[in-house]
N, C-alpha and C positions, 0 to 999 in steps of 0.2 A: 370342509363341510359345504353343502350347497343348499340354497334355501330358497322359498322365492316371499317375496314382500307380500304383505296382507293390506287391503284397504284397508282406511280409516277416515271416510269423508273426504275431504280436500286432500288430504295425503297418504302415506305409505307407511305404517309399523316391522317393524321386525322385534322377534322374540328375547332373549337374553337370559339364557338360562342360569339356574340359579350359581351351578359351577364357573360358569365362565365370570359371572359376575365375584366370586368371590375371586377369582384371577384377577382383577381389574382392582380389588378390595371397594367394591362397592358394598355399601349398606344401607340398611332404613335412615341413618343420618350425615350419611353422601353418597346422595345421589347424581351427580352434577362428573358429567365428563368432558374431556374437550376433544372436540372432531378436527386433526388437521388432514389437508387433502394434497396429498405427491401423486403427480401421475396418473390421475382418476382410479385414484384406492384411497379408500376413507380408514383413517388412523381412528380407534378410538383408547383412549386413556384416562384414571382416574383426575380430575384435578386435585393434585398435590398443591402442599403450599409451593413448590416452585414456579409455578402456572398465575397462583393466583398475585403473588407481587413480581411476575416477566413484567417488560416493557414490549413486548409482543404480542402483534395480533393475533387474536384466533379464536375460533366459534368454541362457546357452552353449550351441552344442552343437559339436558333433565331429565332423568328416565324415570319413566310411569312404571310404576308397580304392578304388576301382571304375575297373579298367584304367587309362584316359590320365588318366580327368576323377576324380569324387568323388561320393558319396552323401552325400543327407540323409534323417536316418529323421523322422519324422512320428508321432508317438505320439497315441491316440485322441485327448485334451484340445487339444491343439494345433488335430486337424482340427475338432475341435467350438466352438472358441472360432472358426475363420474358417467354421462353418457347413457344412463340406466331408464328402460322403457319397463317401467313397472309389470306392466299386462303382459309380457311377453318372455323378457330378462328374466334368466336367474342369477344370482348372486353367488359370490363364495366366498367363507368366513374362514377365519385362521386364527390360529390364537397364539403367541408370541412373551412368554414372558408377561409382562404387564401390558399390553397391548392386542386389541383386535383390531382385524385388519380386515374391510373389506371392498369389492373389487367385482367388477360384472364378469360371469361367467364365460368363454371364453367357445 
């Protein structure tokens, strides 16, 4: 799927719709995923308990509630570490199992 990021002030949202997030098993009381980044593609996954006692680094984030599904906000360094010029870039979403995956359009 391809999408393109929405403003949000200083940064960039994208959508999460309600299916994809129950892929992920997110809910009203976890809401909390972990972004790792291979190759300028952004991993996203629920944190499980296996995440929360790793000895390994790696970013949280917290997705806002937006009607059925869920927002992810997207902060300058994130979109610069996957290469991503928000104004201009589209994005493209995958979905994997327990995992989304996303990746600047090509």
């Amino acid at each position: 799927m391809r999408k393109k990021l929405k403003t949000n002030g200083n940064s960039w949202s994208m959508y999460i719709h309600k299916e994809f997030s129950e892929i992920l098993g997110i809910s009203e009381t976890n809401r909390h995923v972990v972004l790792v980044l291979k190759k300028q593609t952004l991993y996203l996954q629920s944190l499980a308990e296996n995440y929360k006692n790793s000895q390994e680094n790696f970013l949280t984030k917290k997705l806002i509630k937006r009607g059925s599904g869920y927002g992810l906000i997207f902060t300058l360094p994130i979109l610069e570490l996957l290469q991503i010029n928000p104004e201009i870039d589209w994005i493209d979403i995958e979905v994997n199992k327990k995992t989304i995956k996303i990746k600047k359009h090509l």
